[in-house]
Wavefront OBJ file of the C-alpha trace (Angstrom):
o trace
v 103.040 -104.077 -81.811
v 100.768 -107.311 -81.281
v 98.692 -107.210 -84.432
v 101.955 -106.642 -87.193
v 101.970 -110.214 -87.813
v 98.680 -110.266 -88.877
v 99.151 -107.153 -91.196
v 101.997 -108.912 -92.768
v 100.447 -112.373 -92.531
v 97.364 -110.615 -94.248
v 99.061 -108.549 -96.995
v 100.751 -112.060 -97.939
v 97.697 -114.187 -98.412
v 96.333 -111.132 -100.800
v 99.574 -111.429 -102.657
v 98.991 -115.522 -102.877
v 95.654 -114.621 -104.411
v 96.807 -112.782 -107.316
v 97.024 -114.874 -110.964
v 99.932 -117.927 -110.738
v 101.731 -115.658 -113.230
v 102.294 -112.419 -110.967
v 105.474 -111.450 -109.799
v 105.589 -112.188 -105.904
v 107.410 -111.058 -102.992
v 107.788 -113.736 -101.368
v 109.698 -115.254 -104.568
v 111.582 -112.193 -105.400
v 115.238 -112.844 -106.517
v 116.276 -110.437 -103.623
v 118.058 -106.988 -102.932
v 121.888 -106.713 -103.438
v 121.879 -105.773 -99.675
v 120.094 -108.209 -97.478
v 117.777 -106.327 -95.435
v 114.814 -107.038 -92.353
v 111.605 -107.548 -93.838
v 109.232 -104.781 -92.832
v 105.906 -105.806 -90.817
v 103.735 -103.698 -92.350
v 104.663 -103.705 -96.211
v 106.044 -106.362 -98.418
v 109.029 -105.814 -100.674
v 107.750 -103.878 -103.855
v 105.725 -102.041 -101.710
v 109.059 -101.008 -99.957
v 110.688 -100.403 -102.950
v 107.461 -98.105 -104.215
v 108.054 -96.088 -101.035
v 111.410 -95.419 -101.648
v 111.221 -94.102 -105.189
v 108.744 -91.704 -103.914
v 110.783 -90.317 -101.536
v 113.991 -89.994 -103.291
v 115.492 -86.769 -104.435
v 115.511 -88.111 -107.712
v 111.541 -88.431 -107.807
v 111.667 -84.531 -107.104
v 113.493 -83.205 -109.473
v 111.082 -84.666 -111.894
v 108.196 -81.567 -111.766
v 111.348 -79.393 -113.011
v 112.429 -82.115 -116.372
v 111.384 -81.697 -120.111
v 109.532 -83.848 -121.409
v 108.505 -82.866 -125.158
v 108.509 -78.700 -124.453
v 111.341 -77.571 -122.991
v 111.287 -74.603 -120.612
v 107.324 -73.749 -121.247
v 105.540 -71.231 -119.484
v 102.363 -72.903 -119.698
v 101.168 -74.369 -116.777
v 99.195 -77.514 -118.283
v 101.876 -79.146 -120.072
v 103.346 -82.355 -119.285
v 106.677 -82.536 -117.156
v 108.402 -85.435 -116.626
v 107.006 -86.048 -113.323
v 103.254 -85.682 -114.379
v 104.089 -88.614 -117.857
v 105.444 -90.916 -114.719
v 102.466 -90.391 -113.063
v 100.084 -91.085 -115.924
v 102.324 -94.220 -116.480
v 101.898 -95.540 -113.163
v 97.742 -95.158 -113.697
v 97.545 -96.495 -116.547
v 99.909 -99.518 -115.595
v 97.489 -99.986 -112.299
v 94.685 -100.301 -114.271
v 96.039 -102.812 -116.712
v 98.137 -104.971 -113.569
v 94.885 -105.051 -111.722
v 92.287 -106.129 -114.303
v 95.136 -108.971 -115.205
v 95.491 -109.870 -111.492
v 98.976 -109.187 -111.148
v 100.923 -107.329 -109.008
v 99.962 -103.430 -108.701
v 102.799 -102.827 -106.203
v 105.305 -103.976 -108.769
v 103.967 -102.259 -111.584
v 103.898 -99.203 -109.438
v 107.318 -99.415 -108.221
v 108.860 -99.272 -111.454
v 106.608 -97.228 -113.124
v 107.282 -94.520 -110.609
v 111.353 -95.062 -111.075
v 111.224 -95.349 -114.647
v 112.822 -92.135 -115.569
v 114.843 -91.130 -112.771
v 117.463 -90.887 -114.744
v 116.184 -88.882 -117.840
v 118.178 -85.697 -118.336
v 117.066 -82.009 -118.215
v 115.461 -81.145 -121.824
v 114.264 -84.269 -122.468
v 115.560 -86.920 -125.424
v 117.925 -83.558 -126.354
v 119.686 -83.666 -123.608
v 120.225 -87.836 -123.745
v 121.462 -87.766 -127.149
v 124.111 -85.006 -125.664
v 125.511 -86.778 -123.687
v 125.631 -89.896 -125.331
v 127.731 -88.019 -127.802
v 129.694 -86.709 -124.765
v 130.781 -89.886 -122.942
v 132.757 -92.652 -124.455
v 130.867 -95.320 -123.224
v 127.509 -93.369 -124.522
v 124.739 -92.622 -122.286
v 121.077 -93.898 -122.310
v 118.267 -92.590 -119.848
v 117.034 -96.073 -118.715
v 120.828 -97.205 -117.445
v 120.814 -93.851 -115.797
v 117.675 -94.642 -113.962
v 119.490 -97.730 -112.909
v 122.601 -96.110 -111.935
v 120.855 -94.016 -109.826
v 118.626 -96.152 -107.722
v 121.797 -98.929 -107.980
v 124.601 -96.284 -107.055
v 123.829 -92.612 -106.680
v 121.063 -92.263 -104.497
v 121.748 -92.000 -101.050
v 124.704 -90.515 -101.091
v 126.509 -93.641 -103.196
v 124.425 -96.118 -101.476
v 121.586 -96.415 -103.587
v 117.775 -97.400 -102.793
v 118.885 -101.098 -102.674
v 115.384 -102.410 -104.674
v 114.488 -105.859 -105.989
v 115.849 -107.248 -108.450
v 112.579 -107.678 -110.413
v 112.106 -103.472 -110.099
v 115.709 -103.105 -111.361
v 115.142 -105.288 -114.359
v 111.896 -103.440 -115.184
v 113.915 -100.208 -115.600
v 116.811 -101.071 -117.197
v 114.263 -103.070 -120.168
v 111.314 -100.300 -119.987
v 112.689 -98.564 -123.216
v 111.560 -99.123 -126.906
v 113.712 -99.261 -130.339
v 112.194 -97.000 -133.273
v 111.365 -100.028 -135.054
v 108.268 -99.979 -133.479
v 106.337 -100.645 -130.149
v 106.515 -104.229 -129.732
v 109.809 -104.710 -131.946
v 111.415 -108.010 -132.160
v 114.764 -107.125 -131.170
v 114.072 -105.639 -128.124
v 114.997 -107.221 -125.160
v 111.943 -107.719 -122.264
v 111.772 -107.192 -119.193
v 111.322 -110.871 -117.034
v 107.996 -110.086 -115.413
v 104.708 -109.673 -117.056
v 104.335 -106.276 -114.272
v 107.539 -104.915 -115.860
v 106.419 -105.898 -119.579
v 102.623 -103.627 -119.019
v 104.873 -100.868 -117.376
v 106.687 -100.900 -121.013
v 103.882 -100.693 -122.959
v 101.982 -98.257 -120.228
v 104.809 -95.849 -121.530
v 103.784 -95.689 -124.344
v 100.104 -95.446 -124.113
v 101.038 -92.279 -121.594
v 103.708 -90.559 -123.750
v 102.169 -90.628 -127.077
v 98.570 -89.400 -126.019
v 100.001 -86.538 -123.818
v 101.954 -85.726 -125.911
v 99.013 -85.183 -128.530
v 97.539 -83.052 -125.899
v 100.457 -81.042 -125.434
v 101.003 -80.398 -129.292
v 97.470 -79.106 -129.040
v 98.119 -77.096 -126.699
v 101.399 -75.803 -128.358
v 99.113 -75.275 -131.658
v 101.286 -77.599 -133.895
v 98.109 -79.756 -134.866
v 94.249 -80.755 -133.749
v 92.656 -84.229 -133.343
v 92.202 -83.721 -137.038
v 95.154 -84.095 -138.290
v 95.541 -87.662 -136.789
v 96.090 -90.601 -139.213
v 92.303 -91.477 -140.522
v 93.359 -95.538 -139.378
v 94.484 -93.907 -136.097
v 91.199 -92.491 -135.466
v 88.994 -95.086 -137.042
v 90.742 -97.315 -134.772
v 91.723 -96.167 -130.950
v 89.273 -92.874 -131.305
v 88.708 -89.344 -132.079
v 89.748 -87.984 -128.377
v 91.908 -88.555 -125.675
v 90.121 -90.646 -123.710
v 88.814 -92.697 -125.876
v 92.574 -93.776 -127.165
v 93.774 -94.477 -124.114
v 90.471 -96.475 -123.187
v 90.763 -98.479 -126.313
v 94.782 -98.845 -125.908
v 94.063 -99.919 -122.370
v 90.798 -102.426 -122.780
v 92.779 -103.987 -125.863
v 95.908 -104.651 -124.022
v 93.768 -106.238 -120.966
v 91.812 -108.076 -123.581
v 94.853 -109.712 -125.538
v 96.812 -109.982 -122.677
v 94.250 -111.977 -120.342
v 96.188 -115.152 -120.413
v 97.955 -113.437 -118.063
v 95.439 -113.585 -115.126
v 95.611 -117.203 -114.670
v 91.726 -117.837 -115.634
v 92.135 -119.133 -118.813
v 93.809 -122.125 -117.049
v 97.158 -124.410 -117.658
v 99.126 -124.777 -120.650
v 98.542 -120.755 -121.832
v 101.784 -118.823 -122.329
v 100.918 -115.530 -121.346
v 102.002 -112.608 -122.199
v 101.491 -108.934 -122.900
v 100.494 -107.198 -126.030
v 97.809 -105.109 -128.648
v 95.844 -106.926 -130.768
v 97.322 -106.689 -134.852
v 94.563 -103.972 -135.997
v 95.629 -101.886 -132.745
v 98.962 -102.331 -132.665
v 99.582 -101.221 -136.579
v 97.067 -97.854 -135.294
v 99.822 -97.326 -132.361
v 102.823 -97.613 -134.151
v 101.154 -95.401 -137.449
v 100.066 -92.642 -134.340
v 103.793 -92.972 -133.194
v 105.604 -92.409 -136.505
v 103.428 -89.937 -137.343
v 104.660 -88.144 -133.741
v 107.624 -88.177 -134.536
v 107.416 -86.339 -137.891
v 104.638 -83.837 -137.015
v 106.298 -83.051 -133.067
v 109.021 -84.729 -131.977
v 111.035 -83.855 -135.003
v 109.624 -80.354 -136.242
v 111.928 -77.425 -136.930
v 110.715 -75.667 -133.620
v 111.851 -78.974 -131.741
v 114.962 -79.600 -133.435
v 115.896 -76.011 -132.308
v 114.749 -76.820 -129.032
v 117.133 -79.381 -128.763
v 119.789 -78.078 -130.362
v 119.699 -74.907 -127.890
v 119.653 -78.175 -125.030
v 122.809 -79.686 -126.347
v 124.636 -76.134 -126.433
v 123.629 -75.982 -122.772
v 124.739 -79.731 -122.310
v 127.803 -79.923 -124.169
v 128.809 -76.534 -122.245
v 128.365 -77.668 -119.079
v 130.388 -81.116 -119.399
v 133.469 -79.545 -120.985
v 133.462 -76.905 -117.880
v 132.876 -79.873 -115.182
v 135.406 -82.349 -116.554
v 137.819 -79.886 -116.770
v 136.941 -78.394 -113.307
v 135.476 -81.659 -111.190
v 136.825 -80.222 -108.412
v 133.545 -77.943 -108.351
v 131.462 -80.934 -108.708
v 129.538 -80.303 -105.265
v 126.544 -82.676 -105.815
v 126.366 -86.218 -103.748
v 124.913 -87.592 -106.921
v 128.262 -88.232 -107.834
v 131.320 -90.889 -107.052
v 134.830 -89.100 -106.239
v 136.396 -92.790 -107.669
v 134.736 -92.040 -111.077
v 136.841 -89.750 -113.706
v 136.145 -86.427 -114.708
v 133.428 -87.651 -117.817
v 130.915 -90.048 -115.703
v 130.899 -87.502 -113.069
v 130.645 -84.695 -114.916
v 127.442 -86.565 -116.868
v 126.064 -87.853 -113.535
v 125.877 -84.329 -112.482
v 124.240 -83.498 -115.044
v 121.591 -85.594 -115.660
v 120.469 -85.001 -112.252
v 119.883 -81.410 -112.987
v 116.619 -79.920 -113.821
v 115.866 -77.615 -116.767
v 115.757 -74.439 -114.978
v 119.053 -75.247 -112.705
v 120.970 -76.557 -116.209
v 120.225 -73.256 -117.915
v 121.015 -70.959 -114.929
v 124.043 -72.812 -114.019
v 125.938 -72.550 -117.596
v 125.069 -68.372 -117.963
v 126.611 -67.872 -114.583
v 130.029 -70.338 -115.386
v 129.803 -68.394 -118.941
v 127.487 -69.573 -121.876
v 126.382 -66.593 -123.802
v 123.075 -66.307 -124.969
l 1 2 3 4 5 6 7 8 9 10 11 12 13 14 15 16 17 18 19 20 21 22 23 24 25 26 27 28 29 30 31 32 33 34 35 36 37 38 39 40 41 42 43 44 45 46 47 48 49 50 51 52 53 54 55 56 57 58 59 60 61 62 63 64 65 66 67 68 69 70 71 72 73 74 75 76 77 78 79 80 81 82 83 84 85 86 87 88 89 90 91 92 93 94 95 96 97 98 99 100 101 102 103 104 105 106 107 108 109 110 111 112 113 114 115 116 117 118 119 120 121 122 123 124 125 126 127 128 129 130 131 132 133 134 135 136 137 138 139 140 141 142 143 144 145 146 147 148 149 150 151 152 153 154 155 156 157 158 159 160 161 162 163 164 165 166 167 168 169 170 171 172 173 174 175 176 177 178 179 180 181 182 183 184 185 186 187 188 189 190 191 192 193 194 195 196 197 198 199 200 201 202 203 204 205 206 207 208 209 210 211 212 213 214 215 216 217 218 219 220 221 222 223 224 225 226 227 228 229 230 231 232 233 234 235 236 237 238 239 240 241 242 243 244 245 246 247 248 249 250 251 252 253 254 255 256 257 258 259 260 261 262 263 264 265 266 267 268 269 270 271 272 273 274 275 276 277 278 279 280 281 282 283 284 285 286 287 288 289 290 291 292 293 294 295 296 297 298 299 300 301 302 303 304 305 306 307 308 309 310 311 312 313 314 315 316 317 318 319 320 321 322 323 324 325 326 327 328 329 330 331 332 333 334 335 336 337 338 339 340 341 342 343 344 345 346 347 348
């Protein structure tokens, strides 16, 4: 046990190197439970650790994320998009000199509150519960409350703000009514998403023979590239590029901040709109999701009339019948939601 200090005293002078604008540890605004620092990790790494071994993390493999209930084994599950997120949010933390442990942390916790079948199954329940229901202040709720049997993972505050801001309006990618995330970490983690969603996505429509690289916008491949890598290697070198005030090197009086440059950022928002009409809102997808809202909808009438056979810990016994009955439920993977409501009585 003689040599921890200098681990820890070592991992913190790493941390002081990073650019002046990087989130840091040792300033972090704290965890709603106090808690002993650890002597071989500092606190995002702590809170990196935890997501990764939370129940929540695992039920991720088994959650929709465009394809519902596929039996290929190549498309993207929820799980895999949070792992291209946090690689792609690496990449772009460490080229800017800021803090990789941060951006990984909430990266990995992003979506641990998405629902089984994807955006279907969010927009059922926020048409189920009165107060509505959005996947990012799930995510929240669950490392906050639900985790841990009620006690939560007790993370940072600057991980907690980076879920609860990590989603995006339609209006577009870098909309002026959205609210940001405080950190720059939490702000690449935001637009990470995106870079990850929309080209896996592509892939997976591919895949799912709905389109080919063809079909693209001409502008969208003119601009970020004919293939998959090379849009994601152009999305990624021209967020570094236009966001390098970040890294401190371009000295004082620089505000930085994270973004695409204009020819870029009209491609990405032209590639997303044109997702949505060509795959995230085609007839086979709209069925999709309609069949995931039957399954929904059925499953929170049964459980908030019966919450006495509410078994899951992923729920509090204060709460009424509705917020448990949807905390159950989000929790639940696709497979387990589907098998579940045919044995409590949905017909096919």
């Amino acid at each position: 046990m003689r040599h921890l200090k200098a681990v820890r005293r070592s991992l913190e002078e790493r941390e002081a190197e990073l650019s002046p604008f990087a989130a840091r540890s040792s300033a972090s605004r704290g965890r709603e439970r106090p808690e002993t620092p650890s002597p071989v990790r500092l606190e995002y790494q702590r809170d990196r650790d935890r997501v990764i071994h939370c129940k929540s993390f695992r039920r991720l493999k088994h959650k929709t994320q465009v394809f519902i209930a596929t039996a290929g084994d190549h498309f993207v599950t929820r799980l895999t998009h949070t792992l291209e997120v946090a690689q792609i949010a690496r990449t772009i933390a460490r080229a800017l000199r800021l803090n990789e442990d941060l951006t990984e942390a909430i990266s990995l916790a992003h979506d641990l509150g998405h629902t089984p079948f994807g955006h279907g199954g969010e927009e059922a329940l926020a048409e189920l519960l009165p107060e509505g229901f959005a996947h990012n202040e799930q995510s929240l709720r669950v490392v906050e409350r639900l985790e841990r049997g009620g006690r939560g993972l007790n993370l940072t505050w600057e991980v907690r703000d980076g879920i609860r801001h990590h989603s995006k309006s339609r209006a577009g990618i870098m909309a002026a009514e959205d609210v940001l995330p405080v950190t720059l970490e939490a702000q690449i983690v935001r637009i990470a998403d995106t870079v990850a969603y929309l080209n896996h996505d592509i892939a997976d429509a591919i895949r799912a023979d709905l389109m080919s690289d063809s079909d693209l916008p001409q502008r969208v491949r003119r601009v970020l590239g004919e293939e998959h890598s090379q849009r994601i290697n152009t999305l990624v070198c021209d967020i570094v590029d236009q966001s390098w005030a970040a890294s401190g090197l371009l000295g004082a009086g620089v505000e930085p901040q994270i973004g695409m440059s204009d020819e870029v950022l009209a491609a990405t928002d032209e590639l997303r709109e044109f997702m949505f009409q060509r795959v995230y809102l085609w007839e086979g997808a709209l069925h999709e999701s309609l069949t995931a809202k039957r399954v929904v909808r059925f499953l929170f009438d049964y459980y908030v009339s019966h919450p006495e056979e509410i078994t899951s810990d992923f729920t509090l016994p204060d709460d009424p019948p509705s917020r448990r009955a949807a905390d159950y439920i989000a929790g639940m993977t696709d497979t387990f939601a589907i098998d579940l409501a045919h044995r409590l009585g949905l017909s096919d």
